[in-house]
C-alpha positions, 0 to 999 in steps of 0.5 A: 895781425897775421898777414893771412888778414893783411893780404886782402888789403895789400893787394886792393891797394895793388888795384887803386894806383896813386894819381899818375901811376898806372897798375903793377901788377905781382905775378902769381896773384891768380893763384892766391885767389879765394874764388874762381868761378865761371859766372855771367854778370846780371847788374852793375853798381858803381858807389863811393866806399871809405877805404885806407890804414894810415889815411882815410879816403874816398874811393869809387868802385864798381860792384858787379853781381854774378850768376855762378854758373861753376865753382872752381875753388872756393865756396860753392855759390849760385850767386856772388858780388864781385867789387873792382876799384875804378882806376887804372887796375879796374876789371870791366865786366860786358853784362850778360857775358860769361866770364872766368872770374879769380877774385879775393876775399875783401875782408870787409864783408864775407859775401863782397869779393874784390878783382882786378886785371892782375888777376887775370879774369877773362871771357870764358871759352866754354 
């Protein structure tokens, strides 16, 4: 397996901390994103996903649906699903604020994106 098809993975474990530990974050994550956009979340979901390699586990994330008013990089879309594990690396999206949003592919599924505070997403200034 190439460690193109690994990092996705590798860096949604980097957002899900084991219990007691708080987020590390890598520098340079932002620039590895897939997806940069501006865009204005409208819904919000939070469900239990099965995750993991080695040990199969239950993991809380929160989904949020974007309006994408600009792409920066990355496909261009009108409208993305963006996911954030609820733990200490959670990114929190205020509905109906926009924001600069990085996010990665999630490897799961091409039209699910994955984020987090390492990336550095931020309430746009435009």
């Amino acid at each position: 397996m190439s460690i193109a098809k690994c990092l996705p993975v590798l860096l949604f474990f980097s957002f899900v901390p084991l219990p007691g530990m708080a987020c590390e974050c890598a520098k340079g994550v932002s620039e590895a994103a897939d997806l940069h956009f501006i865009g204005t979340p409208y819904a919000k979901v939070t469900t239990q996903v099965r995750d993991g390699w080695k040990e199969i586990r239950v993991v809380d994330v929160t989904r949020y649906r974007f309006r994408v008013k600009r792409t920066i990089k990355g496909p261009d879309v009108d409208d993305v699903v963006v996911e954030s594990a609820t733990s200490d690396c959670a990114q929190e999206f205020d509905i109906g604020s926009e924001y600069e949003v990085y996010a990665l592919r999630s490897g799961k599924d091409d039209s699910i994106w994955i984020t987090g505070i390492c990336l550095l997403n931020r309430k746009s200034e435009q």
